[in-house]
N, C-alpha and C positions, 0 to 999 in steps of 0.2 A: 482690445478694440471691439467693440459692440460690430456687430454688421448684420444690416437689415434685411429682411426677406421680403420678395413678390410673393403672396399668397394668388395663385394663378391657377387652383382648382377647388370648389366648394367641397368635391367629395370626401368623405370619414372625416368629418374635421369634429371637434368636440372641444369643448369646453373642460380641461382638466380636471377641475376642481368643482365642477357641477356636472359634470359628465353630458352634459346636453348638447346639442347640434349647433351647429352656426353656420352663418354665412359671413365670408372676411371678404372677398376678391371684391377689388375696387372698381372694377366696370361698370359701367352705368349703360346698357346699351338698350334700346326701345321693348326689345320684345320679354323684358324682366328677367332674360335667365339668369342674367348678374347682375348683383345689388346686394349690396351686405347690407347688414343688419343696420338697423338704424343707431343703435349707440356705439357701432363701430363702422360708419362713415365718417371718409375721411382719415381713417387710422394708419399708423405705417407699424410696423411689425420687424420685432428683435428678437433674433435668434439667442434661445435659451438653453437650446441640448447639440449634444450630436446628433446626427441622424442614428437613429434606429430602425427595426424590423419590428411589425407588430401583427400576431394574424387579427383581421376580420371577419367576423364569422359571416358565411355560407360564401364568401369573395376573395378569400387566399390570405398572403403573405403580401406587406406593401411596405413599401420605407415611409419613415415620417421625419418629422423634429418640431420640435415646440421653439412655440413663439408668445413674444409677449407684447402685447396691442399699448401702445401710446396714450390712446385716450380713456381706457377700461383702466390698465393692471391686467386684464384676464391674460393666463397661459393658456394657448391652446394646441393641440396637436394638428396639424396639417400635411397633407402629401408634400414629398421631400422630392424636390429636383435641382443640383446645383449649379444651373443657367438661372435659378430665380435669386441665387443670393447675390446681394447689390454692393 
């Protein structure tokens, strides 16, 4: 059974396989701090790993798990909380 993840914070998020940053969270709220990216509006997001542990450099040790975007294919890694899986 697939089960979908709320992507519910922009931070260390990256692109697996381009290693580049992104924005996933679907909020659309006035003052721009949430708004994902424009080829991933709209997207729901499929959990593809366990959560892991990964350091970020100069910012510690943080859990994540990769997900994969509906309307891309892209895997991306995102901060891991499991109140966000649906």
């Amino acid at each position: 059974m697939d089960l979908n993840y709320r992507v519910y914070d922009n931070s260390f998020i990256i692109n697996i396989n381009t290693g580049a940053s992104a924005l996933l969270v679907q909020d659309h709220d006035d003052c721009l701090l949430y708004r994902p990216d424009a080829q991933e509006d709209g997207s729901t997001f499929t959990i593809c790993s366990n959560p892991y542990e990964e350091y970020v450099d100069k910012w510690g040790w943080y859990k994540f798990i990769n997900v994969k975007s509906s309307k891309t294919g892209y895997i991306y890694r995102v901060l891991f909380n499991e109140s966000a899986i649906l």
